[in-house]
N, C-alpha and C positions, 0 to 999 in steps of 0.2 A: 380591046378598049371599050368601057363604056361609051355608050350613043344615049343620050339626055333627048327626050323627048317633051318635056314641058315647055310652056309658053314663056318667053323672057319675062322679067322683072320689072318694070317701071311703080309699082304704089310709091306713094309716100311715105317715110319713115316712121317703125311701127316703133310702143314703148315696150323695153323689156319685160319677164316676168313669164310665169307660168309656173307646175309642178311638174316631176318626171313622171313618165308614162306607166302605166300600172298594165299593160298590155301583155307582159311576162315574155315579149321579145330580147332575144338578145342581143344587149347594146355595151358597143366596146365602152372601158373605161376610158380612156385615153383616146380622143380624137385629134391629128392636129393636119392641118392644112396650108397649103401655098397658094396663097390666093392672087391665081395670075391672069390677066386678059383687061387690066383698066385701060389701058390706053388703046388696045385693039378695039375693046368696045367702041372707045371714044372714036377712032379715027372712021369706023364702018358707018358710024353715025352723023360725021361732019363734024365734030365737039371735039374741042378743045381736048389735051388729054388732061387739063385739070378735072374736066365734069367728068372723066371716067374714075378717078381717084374718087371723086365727089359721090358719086356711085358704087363703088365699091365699100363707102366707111356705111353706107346704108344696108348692103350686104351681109355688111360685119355685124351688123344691130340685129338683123332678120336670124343668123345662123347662130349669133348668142342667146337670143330668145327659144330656136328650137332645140339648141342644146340640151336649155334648162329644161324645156318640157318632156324630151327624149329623154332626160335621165344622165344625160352625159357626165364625169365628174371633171375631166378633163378635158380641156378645150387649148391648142395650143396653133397660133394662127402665124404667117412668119411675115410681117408686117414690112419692115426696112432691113435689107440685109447690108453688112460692112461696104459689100461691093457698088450700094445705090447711089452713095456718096460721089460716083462716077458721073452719072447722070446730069445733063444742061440744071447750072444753078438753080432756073427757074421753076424748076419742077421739083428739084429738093425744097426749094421755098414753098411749094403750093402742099409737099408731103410734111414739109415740117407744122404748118398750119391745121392744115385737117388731124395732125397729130394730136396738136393742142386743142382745138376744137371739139374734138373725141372726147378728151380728159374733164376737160370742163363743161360739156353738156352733159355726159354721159356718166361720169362718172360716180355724182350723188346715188343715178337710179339705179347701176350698180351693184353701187352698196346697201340699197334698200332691198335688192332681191339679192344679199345675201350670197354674190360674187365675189371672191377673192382675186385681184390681180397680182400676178407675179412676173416680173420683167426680167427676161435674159437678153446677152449681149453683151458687149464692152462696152461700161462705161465709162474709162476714161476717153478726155478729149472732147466729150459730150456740150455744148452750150450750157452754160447755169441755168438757164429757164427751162429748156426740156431738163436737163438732168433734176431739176427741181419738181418738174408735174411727173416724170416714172417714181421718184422717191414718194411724192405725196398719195398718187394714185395703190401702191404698195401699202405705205403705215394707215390709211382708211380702214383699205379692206383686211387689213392682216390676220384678224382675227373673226373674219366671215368662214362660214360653213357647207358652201354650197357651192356653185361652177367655179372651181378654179379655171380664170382664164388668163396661160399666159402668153405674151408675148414676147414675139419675138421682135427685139430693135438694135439695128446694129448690131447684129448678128450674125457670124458667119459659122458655120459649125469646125473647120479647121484653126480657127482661130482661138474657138474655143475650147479645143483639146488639148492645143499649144499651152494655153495659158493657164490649161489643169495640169497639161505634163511641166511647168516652170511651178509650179506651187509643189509640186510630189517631190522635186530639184531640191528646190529650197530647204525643205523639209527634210531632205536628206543629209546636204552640208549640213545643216544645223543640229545634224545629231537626233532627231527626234524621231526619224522616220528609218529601218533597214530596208535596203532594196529589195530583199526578197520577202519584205512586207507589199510590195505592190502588186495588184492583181487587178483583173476586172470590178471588184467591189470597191478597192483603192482610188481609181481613176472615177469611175461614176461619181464619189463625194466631192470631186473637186470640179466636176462641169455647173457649167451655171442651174441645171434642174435636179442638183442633187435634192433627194428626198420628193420628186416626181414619178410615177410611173413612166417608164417606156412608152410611146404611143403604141395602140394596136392596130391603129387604122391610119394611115397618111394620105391624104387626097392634096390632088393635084388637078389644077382649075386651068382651062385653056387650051388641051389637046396634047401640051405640051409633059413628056416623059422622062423626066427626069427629076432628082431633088435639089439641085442647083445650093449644093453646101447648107442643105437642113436637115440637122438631128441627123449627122452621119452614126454614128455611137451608139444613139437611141432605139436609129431605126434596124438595128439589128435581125427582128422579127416582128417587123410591122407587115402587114397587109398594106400592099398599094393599090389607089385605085385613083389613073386620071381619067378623067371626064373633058368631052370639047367644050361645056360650058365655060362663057367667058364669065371673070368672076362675079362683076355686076349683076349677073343675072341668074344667081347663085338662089336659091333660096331653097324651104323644106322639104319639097319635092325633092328638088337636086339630093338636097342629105342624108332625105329617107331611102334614097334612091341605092346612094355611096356604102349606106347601113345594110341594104339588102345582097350588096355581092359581099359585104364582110362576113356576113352571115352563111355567105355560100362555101367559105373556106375551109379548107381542113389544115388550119392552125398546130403543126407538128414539134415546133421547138428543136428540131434535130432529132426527132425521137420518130418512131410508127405512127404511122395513121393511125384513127380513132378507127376509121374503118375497116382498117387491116382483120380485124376481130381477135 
């Protein structure tokens, strides 16, 4: 396990922007992250666990801005999963807020740095006002060039297999699809990131080891790397940090080492 030895987080909220790194390090295309520890923050510090959410969407601002300077092209963060919906009302009401908040402060500057948002997840059942700011936050950026950042909302990764393997169904009754047209390339077009790269890197915030139903599919040959860092106090260090044991890997795909000779 990584051991995070930087100083925690408190600045104030920084504005996105920057260029990727010209340094000739290498940097995965595909980064995506579970950003876990809001409410442990909160509770270690006496606060409410709305102020560790509140804390955490500041988080999310600091690791989109290093993204973009790292060079990242992918950035895939798992924001609300299907299962959050569990959770005491009053904290789905303080997550759905900070949700909208997000959208609408954040979202112009964004699109000014040339971000693209892409929202996975189910969205049926969704409220008309969020389901209303993921649709608008999408058709902004849609034709931006630069950090793709999606997330993930209401999302659960088996959920979303299910309801790639009910479309491959479909498409079979209906005559349009042979079963022994399905394959691994088949199935990828129908999950919500089709036409996404795979992550290469997955990070996991909080100590905790596991991927708790994110990008099962995906993460086929992703690099994991959790860190005790709670997510609030997440920042470039931390990232550069996460980039430097991907670095350390020897990335085989099922095949020989590079090193083997």
């Amino acid at each position: 396990m990584t051991t995070a030895t930087h100083r925690p987080v408190t600045t104030p909220e920084e504005p996105l922007g920057g260029a990727p790194s010209d340094s000739g390090a290498v940097v995965p295309a595909h980064v995506a992250i579970i950003m876990d520890g809001n409410g442990r923050w909160a509770v270690r510090r006496g606060l409410p666990r709305a102020e560790g959410h509140r804390r955490g969407v500041e988080a999310l601002r600091r690791t989109v801005k290093s993204a973009i300077e790292l060079g990242i092209r992918y950035l895939t963060v798992y924001s609300f999963s299907s299962e959050n919906w569990r959770r005491p009302a009053a904290e789905v009401a303080d997550l759905m807020g900070l949700l909208k908040l997000f959208v609408r402060r954040d979202l112009a500057e964004l699109h000014r740095n040339n971000v693209r948002v892409r929202i996975i997840g189910a969205r049926e059942g969704l409220a008309p006002d969020i389901g209303g700011l993921l649709e608008e936050a999408e058709a902004l950026t849609r034709n931006n060039t630069g950090l793709t950042l999606v997330v993930a909302f209401n999302y659960g990764s088996r959920d979303e297999i299910a309801r790639a393997m009910r479309a491959l169904a479909t498409d079979v009754a209906a005559g349009r699809l042979q079963p022994e047209a399905i394959d691994a390339d088949a199935i990828a077009t129908r999950l919500d990131t089709a036409g996404i790269p795979d992550p290469d890197l997955i990070i996991r915030t909080s100590g905790e080891e596991r991927l708790s139903n994110f990008l099962l599919w995906q993460a086929a040959y992703a690099e994991l790397v959790f860190m005790p860092i709670l997510w609030p106090d997440f920042d470039r260090d931390a990232l550069a940090e996460a980039l430097d044991l991907f670095r350390q890997r020897d990335r085989r795909f099922g095949g020989l080492s590079a090193q083997t000779g």
